[in-house]
Structure formats: C-alpha cells, structure tokens
N, C-alpha and C positions, 0 to 999 in steps of 0.2 A: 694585673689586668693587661690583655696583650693589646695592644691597636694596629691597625696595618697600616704602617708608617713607611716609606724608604727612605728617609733620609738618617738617622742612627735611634741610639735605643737608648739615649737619653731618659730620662725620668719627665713627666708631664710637673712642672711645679707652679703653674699655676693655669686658672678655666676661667674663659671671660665667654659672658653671652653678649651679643651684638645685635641691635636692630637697628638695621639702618634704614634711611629714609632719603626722602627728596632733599632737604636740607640740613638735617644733622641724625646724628646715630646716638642712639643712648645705648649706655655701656654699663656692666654688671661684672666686676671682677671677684675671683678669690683665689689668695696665694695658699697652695698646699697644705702648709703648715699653718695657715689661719682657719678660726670660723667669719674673720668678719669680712661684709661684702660691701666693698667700693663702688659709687656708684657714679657717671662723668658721664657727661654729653660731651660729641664731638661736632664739628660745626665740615658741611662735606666741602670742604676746601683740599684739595693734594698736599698741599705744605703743611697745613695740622695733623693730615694721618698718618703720616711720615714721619712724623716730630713724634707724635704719640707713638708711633711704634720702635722709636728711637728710644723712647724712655722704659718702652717696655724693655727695650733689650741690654739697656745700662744697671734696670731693677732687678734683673733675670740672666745675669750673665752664663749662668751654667744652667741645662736642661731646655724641656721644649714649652711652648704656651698651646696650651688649645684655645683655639675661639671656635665658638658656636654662631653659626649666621644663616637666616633665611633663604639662603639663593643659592643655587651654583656657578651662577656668570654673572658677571655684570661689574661695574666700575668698583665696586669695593674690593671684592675678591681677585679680581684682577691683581688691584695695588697691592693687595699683601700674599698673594703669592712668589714674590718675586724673595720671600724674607725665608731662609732656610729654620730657622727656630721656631716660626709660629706654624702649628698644626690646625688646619681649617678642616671642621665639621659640617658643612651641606644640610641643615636639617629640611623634609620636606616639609611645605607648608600644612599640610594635611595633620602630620604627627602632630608639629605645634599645634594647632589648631585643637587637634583632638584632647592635646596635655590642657589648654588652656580652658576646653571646656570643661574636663574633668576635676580641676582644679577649681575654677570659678564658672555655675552653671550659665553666666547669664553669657558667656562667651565672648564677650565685648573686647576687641583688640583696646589696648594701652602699648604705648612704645615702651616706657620704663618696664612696665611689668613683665613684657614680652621678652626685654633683655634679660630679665629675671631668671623667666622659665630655660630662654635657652640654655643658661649656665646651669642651672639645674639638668636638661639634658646631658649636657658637657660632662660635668662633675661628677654624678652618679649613674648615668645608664648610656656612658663615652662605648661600652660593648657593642651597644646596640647599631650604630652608626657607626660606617666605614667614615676612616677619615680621604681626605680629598686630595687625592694623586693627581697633578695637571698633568696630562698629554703633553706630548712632544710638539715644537711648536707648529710643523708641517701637519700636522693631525689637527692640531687648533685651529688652523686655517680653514682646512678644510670641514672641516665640525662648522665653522662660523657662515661660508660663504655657501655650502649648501645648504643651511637653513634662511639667509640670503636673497638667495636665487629664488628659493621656494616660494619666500614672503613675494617680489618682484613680477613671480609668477602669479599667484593669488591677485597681485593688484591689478596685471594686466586684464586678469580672468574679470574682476569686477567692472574695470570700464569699457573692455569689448562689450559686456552682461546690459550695462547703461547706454552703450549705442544704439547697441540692437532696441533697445525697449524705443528707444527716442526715434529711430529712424521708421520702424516699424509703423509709429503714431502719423507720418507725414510720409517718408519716400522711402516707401517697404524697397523700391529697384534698387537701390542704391546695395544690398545686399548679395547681388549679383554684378551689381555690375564695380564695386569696388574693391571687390574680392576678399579674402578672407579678413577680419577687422583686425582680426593680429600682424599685421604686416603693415610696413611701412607704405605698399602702396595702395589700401585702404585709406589712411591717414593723408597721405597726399591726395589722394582724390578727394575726399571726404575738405579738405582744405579750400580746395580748389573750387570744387561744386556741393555745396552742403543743401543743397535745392532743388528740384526735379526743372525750374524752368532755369537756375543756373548752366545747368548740363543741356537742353534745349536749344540755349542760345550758345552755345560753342560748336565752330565749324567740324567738320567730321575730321579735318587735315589735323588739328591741335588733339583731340580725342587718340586719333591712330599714334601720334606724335608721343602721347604719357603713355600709353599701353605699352609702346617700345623702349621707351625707357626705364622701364621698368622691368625688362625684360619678359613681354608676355610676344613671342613670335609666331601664336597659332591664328593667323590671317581670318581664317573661317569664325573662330570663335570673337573676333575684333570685329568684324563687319557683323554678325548677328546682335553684338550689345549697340552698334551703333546702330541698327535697322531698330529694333526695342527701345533703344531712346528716344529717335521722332516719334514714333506710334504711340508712346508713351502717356497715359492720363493720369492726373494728380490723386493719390487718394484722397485728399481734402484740398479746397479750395478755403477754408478758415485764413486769414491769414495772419488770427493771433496765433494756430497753435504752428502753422509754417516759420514764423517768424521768433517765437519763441522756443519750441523744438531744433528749429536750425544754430540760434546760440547757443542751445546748452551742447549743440556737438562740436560747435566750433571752441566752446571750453574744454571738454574732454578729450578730443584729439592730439593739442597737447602736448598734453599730459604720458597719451598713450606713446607718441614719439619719443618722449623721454624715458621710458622705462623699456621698449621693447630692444633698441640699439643695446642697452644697460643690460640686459640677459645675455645676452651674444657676449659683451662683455665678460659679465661673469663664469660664463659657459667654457672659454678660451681660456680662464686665469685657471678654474677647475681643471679643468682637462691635464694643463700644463701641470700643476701641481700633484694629480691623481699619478701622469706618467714618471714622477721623481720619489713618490712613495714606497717601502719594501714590500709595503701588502698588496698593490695594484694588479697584480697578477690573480692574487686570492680572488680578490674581491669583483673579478670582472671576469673569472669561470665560470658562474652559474649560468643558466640561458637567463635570459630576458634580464640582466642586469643593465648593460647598457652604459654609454655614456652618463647619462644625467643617476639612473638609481644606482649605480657601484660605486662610485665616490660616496653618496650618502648611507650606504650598507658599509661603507670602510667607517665613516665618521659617525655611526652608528655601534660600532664594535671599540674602536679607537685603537691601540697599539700595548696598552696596559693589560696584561693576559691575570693579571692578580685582578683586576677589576671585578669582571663575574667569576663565583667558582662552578655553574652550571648550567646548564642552556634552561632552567626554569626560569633561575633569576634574570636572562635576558630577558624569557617572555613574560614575567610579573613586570619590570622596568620598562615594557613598552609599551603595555597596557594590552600586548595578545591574548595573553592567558586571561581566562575569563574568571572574575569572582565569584567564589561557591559560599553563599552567606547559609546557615543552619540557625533554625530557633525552636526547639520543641522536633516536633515529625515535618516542619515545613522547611523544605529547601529551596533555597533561589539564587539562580544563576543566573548574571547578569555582566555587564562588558566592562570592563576597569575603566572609570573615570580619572583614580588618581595619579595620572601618567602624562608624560612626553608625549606633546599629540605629535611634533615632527614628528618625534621617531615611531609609534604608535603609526602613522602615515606613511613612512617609510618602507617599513616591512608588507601595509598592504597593498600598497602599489606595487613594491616587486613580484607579491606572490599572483598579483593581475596580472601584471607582466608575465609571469613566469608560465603561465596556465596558457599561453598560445606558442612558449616554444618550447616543452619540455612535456612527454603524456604522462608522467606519473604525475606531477603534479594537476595536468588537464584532468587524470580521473580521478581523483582525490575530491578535484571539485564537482566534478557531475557527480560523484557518490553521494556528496555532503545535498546535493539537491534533489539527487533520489530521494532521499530523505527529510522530504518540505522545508529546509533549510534555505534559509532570506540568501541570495546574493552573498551580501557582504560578512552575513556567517559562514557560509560554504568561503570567501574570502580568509577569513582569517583561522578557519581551519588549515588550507595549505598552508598561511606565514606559521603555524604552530610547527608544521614539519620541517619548512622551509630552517630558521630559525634552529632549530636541532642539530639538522646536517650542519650548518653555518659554523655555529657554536663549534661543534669539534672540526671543523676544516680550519678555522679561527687558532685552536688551544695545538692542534698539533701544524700548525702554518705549511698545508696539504693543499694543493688545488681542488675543486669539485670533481669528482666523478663519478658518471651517473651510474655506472657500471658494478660500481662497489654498493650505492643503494640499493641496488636494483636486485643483490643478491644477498641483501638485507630482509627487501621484502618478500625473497621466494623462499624465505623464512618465518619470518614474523605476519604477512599477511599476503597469503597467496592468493585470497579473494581479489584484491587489487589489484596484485600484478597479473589477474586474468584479466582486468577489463584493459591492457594496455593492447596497442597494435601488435601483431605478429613479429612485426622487425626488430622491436624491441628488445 
C-alpha cells in the first residue's frame, strides 16, 4: 500500500482512530500484527496527550503510527503534528458520516464507536485518503489570518447590518451625516450623538471641530450637514423606541471600534507576510487579485505542489465544480455542499473581482448570462477557468500571462475570443 507521506518509508505498524471532543477523545487502537483493538479515553489536558503520545513512541519504536481524526486544524492536530512518527489522516466529516450511516442506518453519532470507524477507515481504506502534509509555517500563518480577517470582516458586516436597522427605526440622518458605519468616524459620532436632538443641541463650532478631525476638509459638504441638522425633524417622537434604539447603538458601536482598528491590524501583519513569501509574485499576477484576495489565492493553493495532482481536484475541494448526481435517465446538477466555504468564497470573489479588470474573463461571464445563467452561476463559471489557469501557473511556478491564454483560446474557443475588445 503506497501513502503519500514525506517524512521516510517506514512501515505503518500500528492505526488508531480518534475522536476527539470538548473534553476528552476516545481512542481505538490496533497494532499491525494484532487483530485485537484497544480501547482509552483521553482527558484534553496538553500534558496527558503528550504523555500518551510518549508511550505511543516507546510501544512503537521502529515505523510510522497512523491516526485517523475528524478535522484538519484545530488544537489536537496541532499538538501532534509536531511528532515526526505519527501519520495524521484528515477524514472529512461527510465520508464518516456516510461510513456511519452505512454501517448503522439509524446514523446516531457515539464517540466510541466513531473512534471505531475511523480506525476502520485508517486500517483498511488508508488508499483512499491522502495523509496530512502541514505547510510550511509562513504559509500557516497566512492560511490562518486570512481566514481571520475574513471572519472580522463578516462581523463587522453584521453590526454595521444592526446599526443601520436600529438607526433607520429612529434617526435614518444620522446615515448621512456620520458617514460610512464602517469607519471609526461613524462610531465616534454615533458615540457622541446617538439622537437626532443630541446632534441639535451641539453648537455648529464643535460639529465643524469632529468633521476636521477626522479628516473630512470639503467645507461645502460640512456646512450643508450642518444646515440639515437644524432643519432637521425626528422620525418618531415615541420616546420608548428613541430611547431604547439609542442604547442598543450605543452597545454596538463598541464593539464595531473594536473590530474595525483589528482589520487594519491584520491587513498590515498580511501584507508583511504575503511580501516575505516565494509565491507572492505568483499569486498577485492575476488582475483583480489584490491586496486582501492574493494572499488568500496563495493560502488557498499553499506551497505543497504534491497536495493536488490536477486542477479538478482544486475545483471538487473548493466546492467550484458542481455535482452531477445520476439515477436511472434523471440527471441533477447542483452546487457542492461538502466543501471549504472560505475557500469555496475565495475563488468566487476573485473571479468578481476578476471580471472588471481582465475581458476574457468579463466575457466568459456575459456569455454564462447569455445564457439565463443566475449571477453567481455565471460567477463561478469564470473561478472554473480562473482555477485551471492557477493550477498550472501554481505546478509549473510561472507568473500569469494573459497573452499565452489568450492563444489558447484562439484555439480552443474562438467563439469567445470574438466577444473580447479589439485591443485585446
């Protein structure tokens, strides 16, 4: 049996399945040359998993151990990647799930039995499943902080999404006149004046006085929010939902100061990181990559060229490629669920992005809409192409150029490469 391993070609002599949990992992072992199978709860302390995996290595001095485990990050797999003898297996949740219901129909997750199965995975169908190669640690980083960022970004989106609703309800002005909610000086004004007659009773001198400080110096546009302030009438005069809409902004603002400074953060740690990278150059050729999408298009691919061996397998793993289920004469195709939504996300923001600064890609997607084609399916038609090119700029570590597609498709599909501009 071969496994794609890097570290040597040791013999596998013994498979243990792991499920771990909030508070302890239950454990399913078997040594090679046994049939009987051990069975131990672990308690998730760092000094018990280290101990246990101390004894695994005293038991097993010659060869590799596989473990079979649920996840591919997170605190456990962490701690035992650092052990060169143990071989970690990634299984998705989806396989198990599907082995568990095939096995026992009523499909009821058990911890024990679940260690069970994975070892059973591990043991007899270890072909089927790539073992788990960590990235290099700069690649880790960046893998981690821009999924991160993303989540930081998400939450800002949420409570800008809850201002607006709340202010909307009492002092829709404040939407113009504190300017975009994502900005910190939204959130200071918003601090300041959470009330249409808070804003009323402040002199026009203190008003000109934030504006400036904040760096807003278009005079004209200052004196017309302050002429809109006095003239100003309350949408409601209630003054339960003033006074109770006013505190729920003065709790989410915040909040929103705290997170929005924290992206600029992370944006600076990125950046620094992406420009120390060997692939940064790659991965910041395409148009519309960008700052913020080519670090996550690098941390998306990662540095391991053994990982995928074809640009399918990228778009099955990202959930691009769409699922063709058959049963009898009926066919149905529908959008991969069982995937990475980052990275699933990832690929279709770039290829948005991509579609205002690159025309092959811009008529790929008015094609796909020629063609009554939703939006976001004409979207992830281009990341299907996008995603291709990638892949091999990725395997042969080539920068993008559009020039060599572009006489690809006056091959392969010269329908297309008529709808692009003449300059082209």
């Amino acid at each position: 049996m071969a496994d794609n391993l890097p570290v040597n070609n040791s013999p596998i002599v013994a498979c243990i399945g792991l499920d771990w949990a909030k508070d302890q992992h239950a454990i399913c072992l078997q040594a090679a040359d046994s049939s009987r199978i051990e069975t131990s709860v672990l308690e998730h302390k760092p000094e018990t998993l280290h101990a246990w995996v101390s004894q695994l290595q005293a038991r097993f001095p010659i060869g590799r151990v596989a473990i079979a485990l649920e996840q591919s990050r997170g605190a456990v797999i962490h701690a035992l990647m650092t052990y060169d003898f143990l071989v970690l297996y990634p299984i998705p949740p989806a396989s198990l799930a599907a082995y568990r219901k095939a096995l026992h129909p009523s499909g009821a997750k058990d911890d024990p039995n679940d260690a069970r199965l994975l070892l059973e995975l591990v043991s007899k169908n270890r072909e089927h499943f790539r073992a788990w190669i960590p990235q290099d640690p700069l690649t880790r980083q960046l893998q981690l902080l821009t999924q991160y960022r993303r989540q930081l970004v998400d939450q800002r989106t949420a409570l800008t999404n809850q201002l607006t609703e709340l202010l909307k309800g009492y002092f829709p002005q404040a939407l113009d006149w504190a300017g975009g909610l994502n900005t910190l000086q939204a959130c200071d004004f918003l601090q300041k004046w959470p009330t249409l007659q808070a804003v009323q009773k402040t002199s026009k001198v203190r008003l000109r006085k934030f504006y400036h400080r904040h760096g807003c110096r278009n005079t004209e546009q200052i004196e017309k929010r302050l002429q809109q302030m006095a003239q100003a009438q309350p949408l409601t005069s209630d003054r339960v939902i003033i006074e109770s809409n006013s505190l729920m902004v003065l709790a989410w603002v915040p909040q929103l100061m705290e997170v929005i400074p924290s992206i600029s953060t992370l944006d600076q740690k990125i950046k620094t990181l992406f420009a120390q990278h060997p692939d940064s150059a790659l991965f910041d050729s395409p148009p519309g990559a960008g700052p913020a999408l080519a670090p996550r298009l690098l941390a998306a691919f990662g540095t391991d060229r053994s990982r995928f061996q074809t640009a399918q397998e990228v778009e099955q793993f990202s959930g691009i490629a769409p699922v063709i289920e058959r049963s009898g004469k009926s066919v149905w195709i529908h959008r991969r669920f069982a995937c990475s939504k980052f990275l699933r996300q990832t690929f279709h923001e770039f290829a948005g992005a991509s579609i205002h600064h690159c025309d092959w890609a811009q008529a790929v997607y008015l094609q796909q809409r020629s063609r009554g084609k939703k939006h976001h399916v004409a979207i992830r038609a281009v990341a299907y192409k996008w995603i291709r090119i990638l892949f091999r700029c990725w395997q042969n570590r080539t920068l993008y150029d559009e020039s060599i597609y572009l006489q690809s498709l006056h091959r392969r599909n010269p329908q297309l490469l008529a709808m692009l501009p003449a300059t082209s």
